[in-house]
N, C-alpha and C positions, 0 to 999 in steps of 0.2 A: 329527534336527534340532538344530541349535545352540540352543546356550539365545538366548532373545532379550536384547536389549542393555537396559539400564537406564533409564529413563525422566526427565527431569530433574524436579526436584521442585517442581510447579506444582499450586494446588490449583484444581479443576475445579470451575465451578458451574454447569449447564446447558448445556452443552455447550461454555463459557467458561473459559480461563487465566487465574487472577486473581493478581497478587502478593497477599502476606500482607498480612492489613490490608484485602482486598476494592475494592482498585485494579484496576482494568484494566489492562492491559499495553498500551504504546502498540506496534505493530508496521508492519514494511516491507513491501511489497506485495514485492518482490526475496526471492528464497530458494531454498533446498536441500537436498535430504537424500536416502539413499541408505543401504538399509536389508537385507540379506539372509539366509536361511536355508538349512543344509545338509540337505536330505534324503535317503534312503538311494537314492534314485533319479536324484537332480542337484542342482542349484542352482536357487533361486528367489526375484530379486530384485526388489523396488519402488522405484521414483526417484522424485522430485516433486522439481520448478521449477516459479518461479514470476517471471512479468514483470510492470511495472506494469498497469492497467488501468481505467478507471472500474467496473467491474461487476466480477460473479465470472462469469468464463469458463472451465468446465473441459473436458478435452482427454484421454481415453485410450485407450493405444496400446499393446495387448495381443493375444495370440491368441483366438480364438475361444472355448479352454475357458475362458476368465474372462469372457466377456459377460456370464454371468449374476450375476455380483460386481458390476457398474457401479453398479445402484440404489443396494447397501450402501454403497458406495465412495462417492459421490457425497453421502449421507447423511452419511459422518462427515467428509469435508474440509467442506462446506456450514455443520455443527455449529462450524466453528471457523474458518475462513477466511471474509470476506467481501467483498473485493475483491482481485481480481489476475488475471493470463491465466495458470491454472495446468495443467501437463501433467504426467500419471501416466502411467508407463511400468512395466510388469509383463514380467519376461522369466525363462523357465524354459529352464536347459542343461541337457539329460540327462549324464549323466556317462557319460565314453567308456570307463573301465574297466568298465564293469560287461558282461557278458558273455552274449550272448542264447542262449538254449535250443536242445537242438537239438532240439525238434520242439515247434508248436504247439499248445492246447490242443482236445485233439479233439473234449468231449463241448461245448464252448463256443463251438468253431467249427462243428457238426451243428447246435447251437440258432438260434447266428444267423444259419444258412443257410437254416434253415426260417420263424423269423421275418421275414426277409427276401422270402423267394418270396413269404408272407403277404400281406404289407405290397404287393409289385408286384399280387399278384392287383386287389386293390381300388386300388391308383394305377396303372395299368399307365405313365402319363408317366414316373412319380417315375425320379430318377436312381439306377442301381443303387450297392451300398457299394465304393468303391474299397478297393485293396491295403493301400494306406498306413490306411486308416480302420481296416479288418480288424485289422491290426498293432497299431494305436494302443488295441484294443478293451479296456479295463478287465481283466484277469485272462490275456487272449489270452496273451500272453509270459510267465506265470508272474508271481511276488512282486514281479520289480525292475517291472513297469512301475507309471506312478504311479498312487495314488488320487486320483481328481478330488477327493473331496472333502477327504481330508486336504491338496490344495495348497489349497482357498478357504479351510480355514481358516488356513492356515499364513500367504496374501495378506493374510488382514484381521487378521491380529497384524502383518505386516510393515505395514500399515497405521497402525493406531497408534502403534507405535516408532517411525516414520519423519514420522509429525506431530508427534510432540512432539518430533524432533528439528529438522524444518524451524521449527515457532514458537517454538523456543530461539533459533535463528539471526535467524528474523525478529523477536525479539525486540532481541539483541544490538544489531543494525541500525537498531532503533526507537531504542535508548536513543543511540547517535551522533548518528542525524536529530535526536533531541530536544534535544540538547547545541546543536546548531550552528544549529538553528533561536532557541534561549534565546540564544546569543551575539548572531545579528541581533537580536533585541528588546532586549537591553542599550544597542546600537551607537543603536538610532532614540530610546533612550529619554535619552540622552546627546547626542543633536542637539535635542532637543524641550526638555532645561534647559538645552543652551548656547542657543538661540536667544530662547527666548521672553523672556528679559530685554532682550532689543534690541529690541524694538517699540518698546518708548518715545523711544526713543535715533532710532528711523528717525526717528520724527514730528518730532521737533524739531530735526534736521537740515533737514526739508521746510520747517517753518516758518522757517526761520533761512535758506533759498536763496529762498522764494517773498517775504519780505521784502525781501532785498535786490535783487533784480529789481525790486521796484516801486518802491524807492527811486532804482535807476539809471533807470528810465522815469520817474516823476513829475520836475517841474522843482519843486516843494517839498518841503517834509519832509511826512513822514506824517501826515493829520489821525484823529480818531477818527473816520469813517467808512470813511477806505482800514483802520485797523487792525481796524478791524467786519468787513470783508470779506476782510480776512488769516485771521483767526480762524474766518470762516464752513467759506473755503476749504480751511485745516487740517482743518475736523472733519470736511467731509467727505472727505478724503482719510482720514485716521482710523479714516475708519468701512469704505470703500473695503479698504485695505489688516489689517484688520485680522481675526488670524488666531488669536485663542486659543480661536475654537471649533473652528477644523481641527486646533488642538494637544490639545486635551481630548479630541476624539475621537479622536484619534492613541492616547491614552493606553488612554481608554477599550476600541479593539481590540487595543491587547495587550495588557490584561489579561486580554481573554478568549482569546487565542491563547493564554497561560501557563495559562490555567484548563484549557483544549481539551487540552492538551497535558501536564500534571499528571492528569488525570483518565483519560489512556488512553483504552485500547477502538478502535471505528473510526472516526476524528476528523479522518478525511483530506479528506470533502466539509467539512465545517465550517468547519478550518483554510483550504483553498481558497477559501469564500467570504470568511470574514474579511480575506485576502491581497487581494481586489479591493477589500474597503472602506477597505483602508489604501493601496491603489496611487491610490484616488479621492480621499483628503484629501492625500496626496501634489501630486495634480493640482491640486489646488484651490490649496494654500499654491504652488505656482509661476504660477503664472495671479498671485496676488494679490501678486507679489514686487515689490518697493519699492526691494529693494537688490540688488545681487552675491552680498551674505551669504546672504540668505535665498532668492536662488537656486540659492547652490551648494548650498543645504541640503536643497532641495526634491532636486535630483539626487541629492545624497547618501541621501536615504531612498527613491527608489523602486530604486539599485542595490540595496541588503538588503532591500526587500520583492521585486523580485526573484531574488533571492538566497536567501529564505525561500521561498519560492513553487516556485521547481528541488525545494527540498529535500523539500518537502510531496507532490509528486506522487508521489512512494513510498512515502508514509505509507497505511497499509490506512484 
């Protein structure tokens, strides 16, 4: 067997990859890896992919003599993968140089003929052992055929070399997603102090249009009570349009989107809901829009919340 490939250097806590420092690794639900060993009998290789997914869905696609591997298998992708539609693919080539005997083993093909007849006596249904089974019988063909058990262990080392190379990958991919998810949050955080200085600026253009309207309606000049009811009128539009509680909570969810998303680990439902509380004050600031400005601004933050939101669904 080839020696196994090298392991990237992640330190393990609980069945968890943690950068140094005891961070979480933020990772992609998206991945790859492809992992194999030469034995003196063929080749024997393990694959993993992996597509988005709400849950952990796993999927494998092996012969029969690796059934009894699935529990293990299942245990150590489970230990470290927690969301994704992931499929293991386990395939053994016998090697076509190797050269079959010429005559089978006699004193092991007498045993499991009588073990056999044994076995029909008390199941007489039971299906008798096919050629190819005979064939395939552990020791039957001499040295070259395989040991069952040295390929499970050989699977569940290709096993581990091949996770830690898929959560390098999916890590890689985490640390992109987390780039360009950080870029949108720059982008909304740069609309929220361009904009919020112009509140003040809207009202007192309103006040300054809903004056001059009552000045072209009234046949006098303004008394102190029309100017009582200009003033009523402003505050309540004031109060109507007014939006630095959708901008504070603007702020307020992404700071926890940068928190969610510094902190690692599996942050993908989180980030998801966070994305609907920013697509909601989004809603809320164009609903309450006063002006053109502060509508093209509403459009402009829910493009990059969703824009962030695309990106998050590959986040584990």
């Amino acid at each position: 067997m080839a020696a196994m490939k090298e392991t990237p250097q992640e330190t393990r806590t609980n069945g968890k990859q943690n950068r140094p420092g005891g961070r979480e690794i933020l990772r992609s639900m998206t991945g790859y890896a492809v992992d194999t060993a030469d034995l003196p009998s063929g080749q024997l290789s393990l694959e993993l992919r992996a597509v988005n997914s709400r849950f952990l869905d796993l999927t494998f696609r092996m012969g029969e003599d690796f059934r009894a591997l699935e529990p293990a298998l299942r245990t150590n992708i489970g230990e470290q993968v927690k969301r994704g539609k992931l499929e293991c693919r386990i395939n053994f080539t016998p090697r076509e140089d190797v050269s079959l005997p010429g005559s089978l083993n006699g004193p092991l093909l007498t045993q499991l003929q009588a073990l056999s007849c044994a076995a029909l006596d008390v199941f007489p249904d039971a299906r008798p052992l096919a050629v190819q089974e005979i064939l395939r019988w552990p020791g039957m063909l001499g040295d070259t055929s395989p040991d069952p058990q040295a390929l499970h262990a050989t699977a569940l080392q290709l096993m581990e070399t091949a996770l830690a190379q898929f959560n390098a990958s999916r890590a890689r991919e985490g640390d992109k997603l987390k780039a360009i998810i950080l870029d949108r949050v720059a982008g909304i955080r740069g609309h929220v102090d361009r904009i919020r200085p112009c509140t003040p600026g809207i009202v007192a253009t309103y006040r300054e249009k809903l004056s001059k309207r009552l000045e072209d309606l009234l046949p006098t000049s303004l008394g102190d009570h029309d100017r009582d009811r200009i003033n009523q009128e402003v505050i309540l539009f004031a109060q109507k349009i007014d939006v630095d509680e959708e901008l504070d909570r603007l702020l307020t969810h992404l700071d926890e989107v940068t928190r969610a998303l510094t902190a690692g680990g599996a942050a993908g439902k989180r980030l998801d809901f966070l994305m609907q509380e920013l697509n909601r004050e989004a809603n809320t600031l164009g609903s309450k829009s006063a002006s053109l400005e502060l509508t093209q601004t509403a459009v402009e933050l829910k493009v990059l919340i969703e824009q962030m939101r695309e990106q998050i669904q590959n986040i584990e």
